[in-house]
C-alpha positions in Angstrom: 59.7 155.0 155.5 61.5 152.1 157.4 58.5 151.7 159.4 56.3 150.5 156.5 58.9 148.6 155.2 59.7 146.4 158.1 55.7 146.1 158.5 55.1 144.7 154.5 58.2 142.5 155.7 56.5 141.1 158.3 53.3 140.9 156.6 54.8 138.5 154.0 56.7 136.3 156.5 52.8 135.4 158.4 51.5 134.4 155.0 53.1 131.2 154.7 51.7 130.3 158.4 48.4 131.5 157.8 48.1 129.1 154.9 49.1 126.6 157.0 46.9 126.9 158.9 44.2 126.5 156.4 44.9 123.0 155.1 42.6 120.4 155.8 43.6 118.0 159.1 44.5 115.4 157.6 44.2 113.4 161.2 40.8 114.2 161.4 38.2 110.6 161.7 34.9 109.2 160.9 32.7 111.0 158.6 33.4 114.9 159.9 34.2 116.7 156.9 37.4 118.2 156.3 37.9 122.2 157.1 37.5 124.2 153.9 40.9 125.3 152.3 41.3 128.9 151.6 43.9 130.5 150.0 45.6 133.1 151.9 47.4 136.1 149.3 47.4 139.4 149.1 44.8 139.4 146.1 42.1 137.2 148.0 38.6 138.7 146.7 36.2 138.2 149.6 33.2 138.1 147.3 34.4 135.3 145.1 31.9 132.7 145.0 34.0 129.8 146.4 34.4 131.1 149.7 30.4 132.4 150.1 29.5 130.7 153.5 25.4 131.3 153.0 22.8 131.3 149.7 21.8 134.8 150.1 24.5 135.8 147.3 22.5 133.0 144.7 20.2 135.2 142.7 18.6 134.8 138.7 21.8 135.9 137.1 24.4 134.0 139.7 22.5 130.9 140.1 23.1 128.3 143.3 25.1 125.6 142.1 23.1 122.4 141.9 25.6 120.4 144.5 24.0 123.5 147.1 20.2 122.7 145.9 17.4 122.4 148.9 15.6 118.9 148.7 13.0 118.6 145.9 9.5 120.6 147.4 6.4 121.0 144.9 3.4 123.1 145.7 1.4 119.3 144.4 -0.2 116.8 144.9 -2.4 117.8 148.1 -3.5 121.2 147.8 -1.8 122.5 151.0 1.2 124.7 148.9 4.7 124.0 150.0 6.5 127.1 151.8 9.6 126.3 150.2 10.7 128.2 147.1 12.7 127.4 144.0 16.6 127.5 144.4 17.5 130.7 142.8 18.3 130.1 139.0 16.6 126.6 139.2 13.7 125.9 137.5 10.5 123.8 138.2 7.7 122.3 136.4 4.3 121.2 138.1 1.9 119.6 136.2 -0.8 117.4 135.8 -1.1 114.8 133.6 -5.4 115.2 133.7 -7.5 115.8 136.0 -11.3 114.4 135.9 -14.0 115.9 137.9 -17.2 114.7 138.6 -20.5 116.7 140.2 -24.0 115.4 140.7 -26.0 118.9 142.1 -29.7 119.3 141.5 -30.7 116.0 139.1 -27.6 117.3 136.9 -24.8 115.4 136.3 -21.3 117.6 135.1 -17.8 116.1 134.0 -15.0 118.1 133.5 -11.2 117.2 132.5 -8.3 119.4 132.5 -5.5 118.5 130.4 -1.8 119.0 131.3 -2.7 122.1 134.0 1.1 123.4 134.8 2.2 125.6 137.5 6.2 126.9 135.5 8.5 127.9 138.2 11.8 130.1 138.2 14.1 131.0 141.7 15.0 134.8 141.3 17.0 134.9 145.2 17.6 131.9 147.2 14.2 133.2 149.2 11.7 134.6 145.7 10.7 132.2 143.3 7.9 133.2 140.4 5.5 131.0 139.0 3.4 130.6 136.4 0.1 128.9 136.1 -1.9 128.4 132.6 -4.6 125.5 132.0 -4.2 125.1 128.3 -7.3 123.0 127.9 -10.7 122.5 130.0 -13.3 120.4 129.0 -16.9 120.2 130.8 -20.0 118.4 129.9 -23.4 118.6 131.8 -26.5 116.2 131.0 -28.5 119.5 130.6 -26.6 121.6 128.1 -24.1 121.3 125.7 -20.5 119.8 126.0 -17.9 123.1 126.0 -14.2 122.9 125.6 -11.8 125.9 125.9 -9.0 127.0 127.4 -8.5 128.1 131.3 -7.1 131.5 132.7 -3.7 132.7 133.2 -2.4 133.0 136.7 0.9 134.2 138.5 1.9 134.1 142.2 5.3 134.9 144.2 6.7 132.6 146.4 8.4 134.6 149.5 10.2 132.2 151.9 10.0 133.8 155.8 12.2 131.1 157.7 13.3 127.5 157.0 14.0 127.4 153.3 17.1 125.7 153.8 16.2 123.4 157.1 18.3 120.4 155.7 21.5 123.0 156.4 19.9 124.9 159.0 18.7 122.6 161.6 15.4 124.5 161.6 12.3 122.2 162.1 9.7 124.4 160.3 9.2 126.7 157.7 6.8 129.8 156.6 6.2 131.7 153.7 3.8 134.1 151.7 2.3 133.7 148.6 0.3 136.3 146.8 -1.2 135.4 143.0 -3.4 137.1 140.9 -6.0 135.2 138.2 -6.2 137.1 134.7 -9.6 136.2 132.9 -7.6 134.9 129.9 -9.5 132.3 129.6 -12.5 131.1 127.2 -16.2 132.4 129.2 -17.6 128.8 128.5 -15.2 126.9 130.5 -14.0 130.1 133.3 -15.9 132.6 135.6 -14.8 135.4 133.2 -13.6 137.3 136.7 -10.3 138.3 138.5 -9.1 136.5 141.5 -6.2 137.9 143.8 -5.5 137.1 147.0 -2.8 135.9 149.8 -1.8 132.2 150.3 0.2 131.6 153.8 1.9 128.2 154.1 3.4 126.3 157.0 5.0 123.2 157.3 7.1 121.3 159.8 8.7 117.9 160.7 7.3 115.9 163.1 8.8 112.5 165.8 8.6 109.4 163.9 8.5 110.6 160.2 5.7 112.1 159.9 5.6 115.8 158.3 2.6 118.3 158.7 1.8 120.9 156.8 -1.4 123.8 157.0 -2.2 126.8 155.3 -4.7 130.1 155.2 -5.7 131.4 152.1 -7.7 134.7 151.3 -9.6 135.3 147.5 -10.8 138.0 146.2 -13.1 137.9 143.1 -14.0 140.6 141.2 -17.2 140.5 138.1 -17.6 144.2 136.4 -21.0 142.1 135.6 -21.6 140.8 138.8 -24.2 142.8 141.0 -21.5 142.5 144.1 -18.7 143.1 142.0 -16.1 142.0 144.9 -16.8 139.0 146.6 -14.5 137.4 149.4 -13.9 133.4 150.3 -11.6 132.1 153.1 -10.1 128.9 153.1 -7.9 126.7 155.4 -6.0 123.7 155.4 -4.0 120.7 156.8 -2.1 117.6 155.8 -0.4 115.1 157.1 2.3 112.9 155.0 5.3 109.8 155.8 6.8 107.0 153.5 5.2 104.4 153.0 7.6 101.7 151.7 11.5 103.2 149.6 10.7 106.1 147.6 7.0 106.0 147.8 5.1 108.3 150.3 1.3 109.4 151.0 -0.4 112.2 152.8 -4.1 112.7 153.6 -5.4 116.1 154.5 -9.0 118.2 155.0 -9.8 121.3 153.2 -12.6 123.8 154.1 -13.7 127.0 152.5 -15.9 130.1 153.4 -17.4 132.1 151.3 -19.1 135.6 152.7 -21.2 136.0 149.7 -25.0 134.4 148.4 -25.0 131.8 150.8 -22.1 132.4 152.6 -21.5 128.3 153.0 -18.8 126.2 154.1 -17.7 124.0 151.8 -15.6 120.8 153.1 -13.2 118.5 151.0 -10.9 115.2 152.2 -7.8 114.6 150.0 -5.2 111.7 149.7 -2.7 111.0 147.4 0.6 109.4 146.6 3.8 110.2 145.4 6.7 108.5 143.9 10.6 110.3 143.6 12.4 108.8 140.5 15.2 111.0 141.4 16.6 114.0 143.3 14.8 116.0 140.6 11.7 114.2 139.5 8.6 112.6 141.4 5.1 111.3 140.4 1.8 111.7 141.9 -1.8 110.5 142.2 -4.6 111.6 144.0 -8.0 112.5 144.6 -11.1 114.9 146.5 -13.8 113.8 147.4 -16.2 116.6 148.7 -18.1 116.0 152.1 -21.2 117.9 151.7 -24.0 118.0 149.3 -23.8 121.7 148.3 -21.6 123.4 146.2 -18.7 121.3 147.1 -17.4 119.0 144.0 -18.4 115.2 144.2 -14.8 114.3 143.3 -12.0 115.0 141.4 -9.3 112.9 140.1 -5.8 114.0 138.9 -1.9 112.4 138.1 0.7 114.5 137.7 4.8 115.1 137.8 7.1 117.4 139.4 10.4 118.0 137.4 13.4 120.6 138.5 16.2 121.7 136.1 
């Protein structure tokens, strides 16, 4: 019995010093930051939020605080996604403003405009985000039929960060992540294919001397038609971009997009892309940009778009 108490004794006497020893040096110079202060007490709870040292404890229901958010990273304007997902309990809006399209194939001349397209984002862990992607209203006109307006299908996808979600903390210089999605046939048959698409998107990006970032990516799609008579059909596509600031907040990319498909034809289908972009704030940036396809085949003529990203 005198054993423990002479060791609670002495427990008590080291707490004072141990506290000490947390304070901030107040001798400390230029911009170093100052050593976090922890409370030393018997009832310290280790899981308490305000002494987590990494974002792996953030999830939907115990959001990050927004001092810890990652930079602003949308899956817009090029068509290379960002592997980068949604701070867990954040939530992001992608959207277009319109997008115009324009196709000459054949004598036949087709328009088409898609209004306010949005791609709704929510973090679930500091490395899972969801998304959502509906296209409330498409509109396409071809000099040989009728004009038809309706609206688009209903998509989701899951964001899974590998590596380098957090490379403004971490040091790292690149970053990787999957994305699978699936494509509901939701939408009206006059304006969609009236077929499922799933599939895997794999993004990569990374910093590079004087600037200038690049991203690529690989992405697989499955289509399937109960009508069709190859009910399954495959397509492989691949991309890369390159982006830097141009002048303050306002930046620009360029980038190449090719697709395969091993079905009918079985042709490769190339596109160019450049755009800019705009950040109003840490939360909100505009975009512009366009496609212009580089073949005469099934590859669209060009397309046209303006958007936002917004985070919350």
């Amino acid at each position: 019995m005198k054993q423990s108490t002479h060791a609670r004794t002495a427990a008590l006497a080291i707490l004072p010093i141990l506290n000490a020893a947390a304070q901030p040096d107040t001798q400390s110079h230029g911009s170093q930051r100052p050593r976090q202060t922890i409370e030393v007490t018997p009832t310290l709870d280790a899981t308490d939020s305000s002494v987590l040292t990494h974002k792996s404890g953030f999830h939907l229901f115990n959001p990050t605080p927004r001092e810890r958010w990652r930079p602003l990273a949308a899956d817009r304007p090029d068509a290379t996604e960002s592997p980068i997902s949604v701070d867990a309990g954040a939530y992001q809006i992608e959207a277009s403003f319109a997008e115009l399209g324009l196709d000459r194939e054949d004598g036949n001349e087709t328009t088409s405009l898609s209004i306010a397209p949005i791609n709704f984002k929510i973090g679930l862990t500091n490395r899972i985000d969801l998304q959502l992607l509906i296209n409330p209203l498409e509109h396409t006109n071809t000099s040989n039929a009728r004009a038809e307006t309706g609206m688009g299908d209903i998509g989701f996808r899951v964001k899974i960060n590998l590596w380098g979600n957090d490379m403004h903390e971490t040091g790292e210089k690149n970053a990787l992540a999957l994305l699978p999605y699936v494509v509901f046939p939701t939408g009206d048959d006059d304006v969609t294919d009236d077929a499922y698409q799933f599939g895997l998107i794999v993004p990569f990006s990374t910093e590079l001397a004087g600037g200038w970032s690049l991203g690529a990516q690989v992405k697989t799609t499955f289509t399937h038609d109960d009508s069709a008579p190859t009910q399954t059909t495959a397509a492989l596509a691949h991309t890369l971009v390159v982006g830097h600031d141009i002048a303050g907040d306002l930046a620009g990319y360029i980038e190449y997009i090719g697709e395969y498909s091993f079905h009918g034809d079985a042709e490769y289908r190339p596109t160019a892309s450049a755009g800019l972009s705009y950040t109003l704030n840490a939360d909100t940036v505009l975009d512009a940009g366009l496609l212009v396809g580089l073949d005469n085949g099934d590859t669209k003529d060009l397309r046209l778009f303006t958007g936002i990203t917004r985070r919350f």
